[in-house]
Each structure stands twice: as C-alpha cells, then as structure tokens.
C-alpha positions as CSV (number, residue, x, y, z in Angstrom):
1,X,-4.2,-11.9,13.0
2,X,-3.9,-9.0,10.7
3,X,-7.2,-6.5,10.9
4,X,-8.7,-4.9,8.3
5,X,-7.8,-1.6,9.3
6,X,-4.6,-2.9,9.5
7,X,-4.6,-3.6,5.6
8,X,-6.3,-0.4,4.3
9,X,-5.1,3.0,6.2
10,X,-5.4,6.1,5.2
11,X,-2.3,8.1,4.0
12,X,0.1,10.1,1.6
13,X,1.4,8.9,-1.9
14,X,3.6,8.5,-3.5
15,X,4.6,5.1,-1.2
16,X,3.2,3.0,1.7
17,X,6.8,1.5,1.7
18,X,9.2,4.5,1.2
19,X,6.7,7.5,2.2
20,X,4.4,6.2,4.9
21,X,6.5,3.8,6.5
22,X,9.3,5.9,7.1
23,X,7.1,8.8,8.2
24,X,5.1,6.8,10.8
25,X,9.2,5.4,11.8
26,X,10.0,8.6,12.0
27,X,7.9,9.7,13.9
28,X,7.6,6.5,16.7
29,X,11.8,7.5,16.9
30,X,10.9,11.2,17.9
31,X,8.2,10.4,20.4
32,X,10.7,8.2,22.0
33,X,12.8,10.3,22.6
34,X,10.6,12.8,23.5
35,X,9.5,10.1,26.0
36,X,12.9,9.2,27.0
37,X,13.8,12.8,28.8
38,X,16.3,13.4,26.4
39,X,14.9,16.0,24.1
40,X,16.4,19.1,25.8
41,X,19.6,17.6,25.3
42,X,19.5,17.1,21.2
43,X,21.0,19.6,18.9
44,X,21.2,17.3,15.9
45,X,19.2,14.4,14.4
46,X,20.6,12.2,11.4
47,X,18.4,9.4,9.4
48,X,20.5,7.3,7.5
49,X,18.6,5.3,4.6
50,X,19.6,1.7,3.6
51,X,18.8,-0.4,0.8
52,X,16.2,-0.4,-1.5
53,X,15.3,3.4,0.6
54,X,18.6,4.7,-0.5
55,X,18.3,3.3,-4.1
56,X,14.9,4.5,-4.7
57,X,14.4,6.9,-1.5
58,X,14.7,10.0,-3.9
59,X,11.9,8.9,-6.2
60,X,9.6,8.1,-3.4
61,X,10.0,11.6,-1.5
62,X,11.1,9.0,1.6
63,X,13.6,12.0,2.5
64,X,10.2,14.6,2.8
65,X,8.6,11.5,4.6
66,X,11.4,11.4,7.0
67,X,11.5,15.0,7.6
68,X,7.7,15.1,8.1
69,X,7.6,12.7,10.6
70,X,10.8,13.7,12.6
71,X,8.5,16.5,13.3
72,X,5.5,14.9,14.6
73,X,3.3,14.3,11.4
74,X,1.8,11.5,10.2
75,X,0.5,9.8,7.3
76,X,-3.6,9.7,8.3
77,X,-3.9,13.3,9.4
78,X,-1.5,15.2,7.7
79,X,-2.8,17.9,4.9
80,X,-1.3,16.8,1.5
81,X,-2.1,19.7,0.3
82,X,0.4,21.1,3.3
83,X,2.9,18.4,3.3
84,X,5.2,19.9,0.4
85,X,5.3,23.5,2.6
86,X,6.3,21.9,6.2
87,X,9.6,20.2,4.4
88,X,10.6,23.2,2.0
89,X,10.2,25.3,5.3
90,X,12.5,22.7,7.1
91,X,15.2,22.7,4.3
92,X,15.0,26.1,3.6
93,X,15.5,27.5,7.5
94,X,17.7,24.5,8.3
95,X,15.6,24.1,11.4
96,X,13.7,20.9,12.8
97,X,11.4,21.4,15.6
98,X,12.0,17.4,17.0
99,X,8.3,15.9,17.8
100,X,6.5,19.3,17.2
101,X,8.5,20.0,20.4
102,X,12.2,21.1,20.1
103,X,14.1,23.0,17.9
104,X,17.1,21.0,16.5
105,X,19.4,22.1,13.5
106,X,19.1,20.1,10.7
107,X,20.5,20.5,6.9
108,X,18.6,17.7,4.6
109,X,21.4,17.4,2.7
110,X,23.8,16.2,5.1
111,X,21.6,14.8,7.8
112,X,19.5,12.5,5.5
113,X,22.2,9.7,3.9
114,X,21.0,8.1,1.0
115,X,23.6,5.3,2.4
116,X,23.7,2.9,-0.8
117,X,26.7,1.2,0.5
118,X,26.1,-0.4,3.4
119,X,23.8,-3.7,3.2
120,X,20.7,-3.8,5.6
121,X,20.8,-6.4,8.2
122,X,17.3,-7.7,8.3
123,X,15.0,-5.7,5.7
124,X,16.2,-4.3,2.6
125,X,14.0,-1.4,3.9
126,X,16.3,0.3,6.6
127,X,16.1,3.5,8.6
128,X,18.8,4.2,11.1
129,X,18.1,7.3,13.0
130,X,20.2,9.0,15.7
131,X,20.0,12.2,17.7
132,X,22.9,13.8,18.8
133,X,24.3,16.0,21.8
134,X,25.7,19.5,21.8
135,X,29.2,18.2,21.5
136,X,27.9,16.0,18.8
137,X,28.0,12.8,20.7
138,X,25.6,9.9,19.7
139,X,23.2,9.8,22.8
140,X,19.9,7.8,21.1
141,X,19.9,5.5,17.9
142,X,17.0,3.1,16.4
143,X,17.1,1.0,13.7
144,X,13.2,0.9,12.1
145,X,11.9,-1.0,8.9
146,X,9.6,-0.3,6.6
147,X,8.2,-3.6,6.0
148,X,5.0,-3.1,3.0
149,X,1.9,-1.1,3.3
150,X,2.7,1.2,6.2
151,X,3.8,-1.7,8.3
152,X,6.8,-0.4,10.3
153,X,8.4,-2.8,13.1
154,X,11.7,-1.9,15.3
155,X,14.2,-4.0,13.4
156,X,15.3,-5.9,16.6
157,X,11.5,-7.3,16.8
158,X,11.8,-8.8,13.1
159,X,11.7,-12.2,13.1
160,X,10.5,-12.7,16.8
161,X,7.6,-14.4,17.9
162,X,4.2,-12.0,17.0
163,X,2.2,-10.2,19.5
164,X,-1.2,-11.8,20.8
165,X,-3.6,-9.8,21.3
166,X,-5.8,-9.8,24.4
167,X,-8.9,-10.0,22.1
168,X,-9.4,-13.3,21.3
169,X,-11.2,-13.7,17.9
170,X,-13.7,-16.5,17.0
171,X,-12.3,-17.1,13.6
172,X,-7.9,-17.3,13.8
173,X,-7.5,-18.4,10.1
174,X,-3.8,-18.4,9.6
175,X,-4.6,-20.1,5.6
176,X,-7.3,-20.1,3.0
177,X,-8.1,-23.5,3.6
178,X,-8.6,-22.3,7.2
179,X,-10.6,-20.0,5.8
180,X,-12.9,-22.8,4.0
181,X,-13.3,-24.9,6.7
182,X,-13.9,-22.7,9.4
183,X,-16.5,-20.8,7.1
184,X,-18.1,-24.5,6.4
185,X,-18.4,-25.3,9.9
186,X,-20.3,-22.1,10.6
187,X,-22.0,-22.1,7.8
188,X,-20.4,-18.4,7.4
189,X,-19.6,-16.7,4.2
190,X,-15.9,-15.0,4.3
191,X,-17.2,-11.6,4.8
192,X,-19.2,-12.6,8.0
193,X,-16.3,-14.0,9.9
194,X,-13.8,-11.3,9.1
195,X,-17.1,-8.7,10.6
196,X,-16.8,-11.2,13.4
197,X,-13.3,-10.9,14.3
198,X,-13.5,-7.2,13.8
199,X,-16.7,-7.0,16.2
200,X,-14.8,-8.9,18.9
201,X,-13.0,-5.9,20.0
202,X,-15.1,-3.0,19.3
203,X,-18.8,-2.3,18.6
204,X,-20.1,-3.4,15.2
205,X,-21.3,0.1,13.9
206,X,-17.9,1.7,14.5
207,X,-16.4,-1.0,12.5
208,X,-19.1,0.1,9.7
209,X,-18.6,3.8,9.9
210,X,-14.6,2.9,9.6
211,X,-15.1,0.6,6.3
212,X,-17.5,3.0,5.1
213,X,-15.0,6.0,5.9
214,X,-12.4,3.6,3.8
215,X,-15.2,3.3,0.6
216,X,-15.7,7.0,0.8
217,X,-11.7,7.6,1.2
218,X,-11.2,6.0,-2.2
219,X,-14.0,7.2,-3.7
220,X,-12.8,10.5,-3.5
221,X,-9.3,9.4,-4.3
222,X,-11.1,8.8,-7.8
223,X,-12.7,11.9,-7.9
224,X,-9.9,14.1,-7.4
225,X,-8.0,11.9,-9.8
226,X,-10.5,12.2,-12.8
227,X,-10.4,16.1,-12.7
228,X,-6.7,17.6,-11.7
229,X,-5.0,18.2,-14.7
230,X,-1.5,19.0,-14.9
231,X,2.0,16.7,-14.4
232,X,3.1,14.6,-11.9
233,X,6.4,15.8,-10.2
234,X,9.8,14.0,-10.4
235,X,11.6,14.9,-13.6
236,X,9.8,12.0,-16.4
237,X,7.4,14.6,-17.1
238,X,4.2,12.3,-16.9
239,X,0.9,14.1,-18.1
240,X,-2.1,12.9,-16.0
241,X,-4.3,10.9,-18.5
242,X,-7.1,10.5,-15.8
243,X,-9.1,13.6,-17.2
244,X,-8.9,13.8,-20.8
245,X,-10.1,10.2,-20.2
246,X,-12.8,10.8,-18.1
247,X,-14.0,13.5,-20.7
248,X,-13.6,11.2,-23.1
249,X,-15.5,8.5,-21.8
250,X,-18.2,10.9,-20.3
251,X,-18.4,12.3,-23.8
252,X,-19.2,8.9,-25.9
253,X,-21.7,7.2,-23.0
254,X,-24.4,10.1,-24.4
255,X,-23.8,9.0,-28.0
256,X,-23.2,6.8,-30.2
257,X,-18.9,6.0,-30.3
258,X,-19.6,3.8,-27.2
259,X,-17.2,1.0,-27.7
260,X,-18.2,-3.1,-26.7
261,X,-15.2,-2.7,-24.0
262,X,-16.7,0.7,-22.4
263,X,-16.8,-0.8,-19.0
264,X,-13.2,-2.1,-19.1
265,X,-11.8,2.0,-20.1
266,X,-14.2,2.8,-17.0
267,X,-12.3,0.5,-15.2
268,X,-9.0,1.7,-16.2
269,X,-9.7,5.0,-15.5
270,X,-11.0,4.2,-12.0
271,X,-7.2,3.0,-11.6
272,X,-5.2,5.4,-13.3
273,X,-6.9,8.4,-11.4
274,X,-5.9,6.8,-8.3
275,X,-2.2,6.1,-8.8
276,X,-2.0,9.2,-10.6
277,X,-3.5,11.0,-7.3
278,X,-0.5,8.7,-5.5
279,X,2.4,9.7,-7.6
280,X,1.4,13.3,-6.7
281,X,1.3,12.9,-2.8
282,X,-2.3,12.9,-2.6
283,X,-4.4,11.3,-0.3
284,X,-4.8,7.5,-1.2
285,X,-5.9,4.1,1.0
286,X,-3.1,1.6,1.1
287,X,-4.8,-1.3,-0.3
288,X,-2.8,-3.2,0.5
289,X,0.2,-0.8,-0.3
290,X,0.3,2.8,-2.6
291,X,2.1,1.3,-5.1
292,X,-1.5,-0.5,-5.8
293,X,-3.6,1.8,-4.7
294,X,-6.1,1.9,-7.6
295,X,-6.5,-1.9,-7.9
296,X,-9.2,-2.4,-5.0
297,X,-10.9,1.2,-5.6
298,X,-11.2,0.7,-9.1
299,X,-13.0,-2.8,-9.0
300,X,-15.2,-1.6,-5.6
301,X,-16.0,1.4,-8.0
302,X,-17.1,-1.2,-11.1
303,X,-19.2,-3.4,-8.8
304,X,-21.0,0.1,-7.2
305,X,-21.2,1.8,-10.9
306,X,-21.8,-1.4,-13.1
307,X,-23.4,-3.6,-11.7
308,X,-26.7,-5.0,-10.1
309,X,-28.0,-4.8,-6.8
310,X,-24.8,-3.0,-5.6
311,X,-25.5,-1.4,-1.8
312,X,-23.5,0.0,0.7
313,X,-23.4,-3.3,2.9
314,X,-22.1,-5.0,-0.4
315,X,-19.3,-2.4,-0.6
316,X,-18.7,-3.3,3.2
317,X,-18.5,-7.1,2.1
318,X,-16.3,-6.1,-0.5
319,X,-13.6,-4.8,2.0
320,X,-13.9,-7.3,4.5
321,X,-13.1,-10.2,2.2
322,X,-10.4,-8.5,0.2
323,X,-8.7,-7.8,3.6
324,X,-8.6,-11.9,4.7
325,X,-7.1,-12.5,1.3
326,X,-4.7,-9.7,2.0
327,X,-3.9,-10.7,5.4
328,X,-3.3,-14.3,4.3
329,X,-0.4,-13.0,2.0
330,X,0.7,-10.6,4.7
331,X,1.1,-12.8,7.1
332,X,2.4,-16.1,4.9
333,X,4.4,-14.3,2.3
334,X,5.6,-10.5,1.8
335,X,3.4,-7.1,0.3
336,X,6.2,-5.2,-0.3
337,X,8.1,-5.0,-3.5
338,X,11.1,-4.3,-1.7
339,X,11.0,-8.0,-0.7
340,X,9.1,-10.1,-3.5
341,X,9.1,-7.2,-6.3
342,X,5.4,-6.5,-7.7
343,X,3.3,-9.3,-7.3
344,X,4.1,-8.7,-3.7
345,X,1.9,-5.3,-4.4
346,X,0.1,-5.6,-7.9
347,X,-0.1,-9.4,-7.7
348,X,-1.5,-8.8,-3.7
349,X,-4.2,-6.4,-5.2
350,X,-5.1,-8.2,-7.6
351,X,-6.0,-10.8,-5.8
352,X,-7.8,-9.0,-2.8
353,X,-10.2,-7.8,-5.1
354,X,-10.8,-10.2,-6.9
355,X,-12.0,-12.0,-4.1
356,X,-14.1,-9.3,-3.0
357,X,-16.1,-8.8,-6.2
358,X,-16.5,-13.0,-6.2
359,X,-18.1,-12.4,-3.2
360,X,-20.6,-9.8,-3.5
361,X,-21.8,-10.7,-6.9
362,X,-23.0,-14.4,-5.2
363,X,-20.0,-16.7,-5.0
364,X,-19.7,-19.0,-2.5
365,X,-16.8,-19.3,-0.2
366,X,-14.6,-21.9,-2.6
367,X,-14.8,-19.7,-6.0
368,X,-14.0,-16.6,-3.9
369,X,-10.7,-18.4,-2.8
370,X,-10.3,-19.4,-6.4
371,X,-11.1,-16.3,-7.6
372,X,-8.1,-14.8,-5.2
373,X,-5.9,-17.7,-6.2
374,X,-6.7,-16.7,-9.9
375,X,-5.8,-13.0,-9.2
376,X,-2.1,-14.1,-7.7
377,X,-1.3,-16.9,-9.8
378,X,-1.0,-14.9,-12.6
379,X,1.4,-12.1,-11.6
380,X,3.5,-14.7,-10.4
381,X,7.6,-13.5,-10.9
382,X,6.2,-9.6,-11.8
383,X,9.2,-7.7,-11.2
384,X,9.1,-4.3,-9.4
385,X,11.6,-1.7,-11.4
386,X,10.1,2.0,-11.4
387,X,11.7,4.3,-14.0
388,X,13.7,6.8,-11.6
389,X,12.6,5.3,-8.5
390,X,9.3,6.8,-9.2
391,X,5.8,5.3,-8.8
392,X,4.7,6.2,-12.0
393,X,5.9,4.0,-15.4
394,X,5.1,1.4,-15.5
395,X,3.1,1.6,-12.0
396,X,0.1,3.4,-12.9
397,X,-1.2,1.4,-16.0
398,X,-0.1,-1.8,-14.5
399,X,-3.0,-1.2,-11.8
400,X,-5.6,-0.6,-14.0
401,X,-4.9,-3.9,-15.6
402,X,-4.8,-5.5,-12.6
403,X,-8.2,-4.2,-12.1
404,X,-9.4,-5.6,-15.5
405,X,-7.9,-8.7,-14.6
406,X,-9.4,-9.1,-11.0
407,X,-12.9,-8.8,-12.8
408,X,-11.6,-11.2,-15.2
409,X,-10.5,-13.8,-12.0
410,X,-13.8,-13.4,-10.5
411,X,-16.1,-13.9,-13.8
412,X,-13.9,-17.2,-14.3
413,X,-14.0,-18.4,-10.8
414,X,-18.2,-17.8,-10.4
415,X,-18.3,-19.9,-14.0
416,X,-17.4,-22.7,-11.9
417,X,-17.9,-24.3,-9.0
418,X,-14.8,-23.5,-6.6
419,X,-12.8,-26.7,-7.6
420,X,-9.5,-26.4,-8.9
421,X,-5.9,-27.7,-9.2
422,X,-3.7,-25.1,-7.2
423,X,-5.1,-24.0,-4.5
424,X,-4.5,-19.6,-2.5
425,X,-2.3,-21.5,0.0
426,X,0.1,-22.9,-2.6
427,X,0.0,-19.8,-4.9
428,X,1.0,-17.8,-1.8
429,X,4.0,-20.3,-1.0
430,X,4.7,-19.9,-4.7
431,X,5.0,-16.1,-4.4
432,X,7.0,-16.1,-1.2
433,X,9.7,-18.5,-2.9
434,X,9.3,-16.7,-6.5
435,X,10.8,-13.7,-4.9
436,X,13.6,-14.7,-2.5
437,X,14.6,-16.1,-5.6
438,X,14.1,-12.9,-7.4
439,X,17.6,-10.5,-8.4
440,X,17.4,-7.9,-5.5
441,X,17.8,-5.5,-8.8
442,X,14.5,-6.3,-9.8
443,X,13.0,-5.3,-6.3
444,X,12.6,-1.8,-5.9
445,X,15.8,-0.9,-6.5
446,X,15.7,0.8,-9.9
447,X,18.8,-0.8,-10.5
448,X,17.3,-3.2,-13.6
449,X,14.4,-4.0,-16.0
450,X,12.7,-1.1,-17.5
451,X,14.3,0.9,-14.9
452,X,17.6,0.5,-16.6
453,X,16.4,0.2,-19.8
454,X,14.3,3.2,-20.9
455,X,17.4,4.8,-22.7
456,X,17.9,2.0,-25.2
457,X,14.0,1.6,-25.7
C-alpha cells in the first residue's frame, strides 16, 4: 500500500523526479556513509548522473539537488529561499562538508557527470555516487533511482518483492475495482477507507492536522504564486503570468467585463501560480509529482472558492480520495515522466483530482472511479518534452488545463450513474503499455517534440 503522505510531500521545485529525488538520494548516500565509519577517511565525493538526469539534469537544477543533499538537506525542511546560497557557497569555495559533518573537496564541475553516454541499468533515472580516499581510491559506491514523485529506492531493490508493513490495514485495495467492492461491502465511501488505513497506524487527529498541513501547503503555494512578479530562471526568459492575471481577474469580478468562463481563468490561474512558484524552486506539494503540481491545488482551490457547502473536512475528503487514485497508478503503472512521459504526471493529476472533486460534491463510489478513469483516459500517449529541460513550456499551462479538464471529468461522471465501457483498471494498464511503447526521446529527455522543435516554430 502506498500512503497518502506518501503521495503528497512537501518539497522544492523545480522537480520531484530530478530535484527532490536526487536530493533525498543524496542525502540517504551521505548518511550511510556517515553510518558506515568511513567519513574520516573521504576526501572526495563524485555523483555521476545517468539518463534522462543527464539529458535534462541541467534544466531541473538536479546538480544543486545533488549538492544540497550530499550535505545533509532535504526537500521538506530546507529554506528555498536559502537553497540557491548553500550551492553557490559550495561551488564557489570548492568545499563540501559530507552529511553536515565533514569537509570534503569538491569542484561541481568535475565531480558532478552529466554522464549522457552510458545507458542506466534499471531506471532511466540513475545516480551513481562514490566517495573517495586520500589516494583517490574508490572506498564506497551506490547506485540510487529516482523513480517519480520523490520516490527514491537503492537500484538493487528495484524490481524485488515490496516491503510489508507491520501495520496491517483493513482496506489492501491493489485495483479500483478493489476499491468498489471493498467500499460496497462496507458500505464505505472511498474517502472513509483511505482515513481507515491511515488511522491504523497512527491516531486519527494527527492524520488530520497532516492533510490539513497539505491543504494549507498548497494554499500558500497559490498565494505566493499570484503575487511574485519577475522571471523564472533558466535562460527561456519566461515572465510569470500568475499576477497580471490575478489583477486582472480581481479587477473585472467588481464590474461588469466578467466573462461566462470566469471560473475556468480562476482555475487556470490557481495552476499556473503553482508551477510557476515550481519552476522557481519554491515550496510546492508533489501531487503526485512537481511537474503537476498545480493540478490538485488548483481544483481543491475551485471546490473551496466556487462552490457550495465546501468545509475543511471536505477538503480532507478531497486528499484522501485523490491519493487512492494516485496510489492505484503508482503502484500498477508509472508517475514519472521519465518512464511513461506526461500522462504519467499530468495524466496522474488529472485524474486524482478529478476523483476527489467527484467525491466531495456527492458522487458515489462508481462515478468517482469513472470520474478518475475520465481524467486519465484522455491524456492517454501525452508526451513529456520540456523546452531546455526546464519545467516551464509547455508544463505550466498544460496543468491548468488539466485542472479545467478534471472539473470537466467530474461534472460528466456525476451526470451519470457510474456505469461505463472502460473501466480505471484498464485505463491504467493502457497507460503503463502506452508508454513502454513510447520513444524514450519523448520521455524527459528533451531530446524530441517541442523540445527539439522550438527553433523551426
């Protein structure tokens, strides 16, 4: 089983992939060795970056991720604001103090390899990492993945049997359909049994205070996003839009140049303040990774703002059905864009919330697991191909439309009655085989689609 707190964590943009994953790698291989009594013999540490981390590292600030981690930081508790300052200060004095511990020497230029060469064994997301002796002898080495959303596993673990955990839960669903049955036999909507499973290890108000520390973490993450001005780094010189829109909008609710499709610019603001909050570095929720960041924050924000009856303990609801629609791909398929390009993070989204705002505004369990089937089925084969590796075009205005078009799954599911011809389970095997049948080019590589094409447009 896959938590909910395992699906939506707290962290840095630009990429739960290629920034938090590799930090939190990072940062496991320095504590090991810390661990492993060898720290007082390293002089030199090396991180060598494989596949789709070498092709796109650059863009994604993986090589500030690796450095921040290397010395002891990670992704929940780190100061954004501070993040930029601890890696300049590392390149610029050349010195790396290993786990917050031990000073190493360390030149980012040489002792991070953006290794585009060499093919990964296991996961196109690769990290090799290796500290080394006085006389420059090899004396520790890990190979780590970065596997979607801030998932990181040792890569000799991947493909190996999961690991159970003590706590059994009342409610294993492995499939939606496991999902509908179990919820029919217990006369339990979606949202009860996730609270369930979450309750079984730990009391149920700390599991409340955490989702409600979630809702407020993306809440803010619009916030922000609506009111920095300025542009985003990495060289494509992208204004933030979020706040001449938000003025904008603000502006024509008090008069009368409110358009019929208000809501819907609402919406896509929601989004775009988000991912342009990621792109900078900010502080974001993977949900379920940063590359779609804005898509459950934006629609929790239009059920909380638009609509009726919304209440803290629906936002709770929200969350805890969008993360058994999350987990279900997760654990069946792929979230990371590396593996099964963007519907893998867009497509994921997407579907998570649509299933969430089925739920709260009244739909039973079978039109919230059409409503998530909708959400996925149609951002089946999107590709992932950032312009320069950065999560910015076309990233940021594809989220706010897969907000609009997670509203648009649930309003269509709740018209009918749950029943329909392809059921989450099949959409979900569908994605999985769309994108091991996907060109690797067109999966977070850079290496083709708009990525490549931006010149002749």
């Amino acid at each position: 089983m896959i938590g909910t707190f395992e699906l939506f964590k707290v962290g840095i943009g630009p990429s739960s992939s290629h920034t938090v994953g590799p930090m939190k790698a990072a940062a496991a291989f320095a504590d090991a060795v810390g661990a492993s009594g060898l720290l007082p013999r390293v002089a030199r540490v090396r991180v060598d970056l494989l596949g789709s981390l070498a092709w796109t590292g650059r863009g994604h600030g993986t090589d500030k991720a690796v450095i921040l981690g290397l010395a002891g930081e990670l992704p929940d508790t780190i100061d954004p604001d501070k993040a930029d300052a601890v890696a300049a200060a590392v390149r610029n004095d050349r010195v790396l103090r290993l786990a917050n511990r031990h000073p190493v020497s360390f030149d980012a230029d040489t002792d991070i390899v953006f290794d585009g060469l060499t093919a990964p064994t296991h996961h196109p997301n690769t990290l090799v990492l290796t500290v080394f002796d006085s006389d420059n002898a090899a004396i520790h080495s890990e190979r780590w993945c970065s596997i979607g959303g801030g998932f990181v596993a040792p890569e000799r673990d991947l493909g190996q049997p999961p690991v159970v955990s003590d706590v059994p839960v009342p409610y294993p669903f492995r499939s939606g359909q496991d999902l509908l049955v179990m919820g029919a036999a217990a006369q339990l909507s979606i949202s009860d049994m996730v609270m369930a499973n979450e309750v079984s290890g730990q009391p149920r108000k700390d599991v409340e205070q955490h989702l409600d520390r979630i809702i407020m973490a993306m809440m803010g993450c619009i916030e922000r996003g609506m009111i920095v001005e300025g542009e985003l780094p990495g060289g494509l010189h992208v204004r933030r839009r979020a706040p001449a829109l938000y003025r904008k909008l603000t502006a024509a609710s008090g008069s009368n140049n409110r358009t019929q499709h208000e809501v819907m610019d609402w919406v896509s603001l929601y989004a775009i303040a988000v991912n342009e909050e990621n792109a900078a570095g900010g502080r974001v929720v993977t949900a379920p990774t940063n590359g779609a960041a804005g898509i459950v924050p934006a629609t929790l924000r239009y059920f909380r703002d638009h609509c009726r009856d919304s209440d803290a303990e629906g936002m709770r609801r929200f969350l805890l059905t969008a993360s058994a629609i999350g987990a279900l791909f997760k654990m069946n398929a792929s979230i990371s864009g590396a593996e099964v390009g963007c519907q893998g993070e867009v497509g994921v989204a997407c579907s998570m919330a649509a299933a969430g705002l089925a739920a709260v505004l009244g739909g039973t369990n079978a039109q919230v697991e059409n409503a998530a089937e909708i959400g996925m089925e149609h951002h089946l084969g999107m590709t992932c191909d950032p312009i320069g590796g950065l999560v910015q075009v076309p990233c940021i205005e594809r989220n706010a439309f897969g907000a609009i078009k997670a509203i648009s799954a649930a309003s269509l599911a709740l018209q009918g009655d749950g029943t329909h011809i392809v059921s989450l389970d099949k959409v979900i095997a569908t994605m999985r085989e769309t994108g091991r049948d996907m060109q690797s080019k067109y999966k977070e590589t850079s290496l083709g689609g708009l990525a490549v094409n931006l010149a002749e447009c």
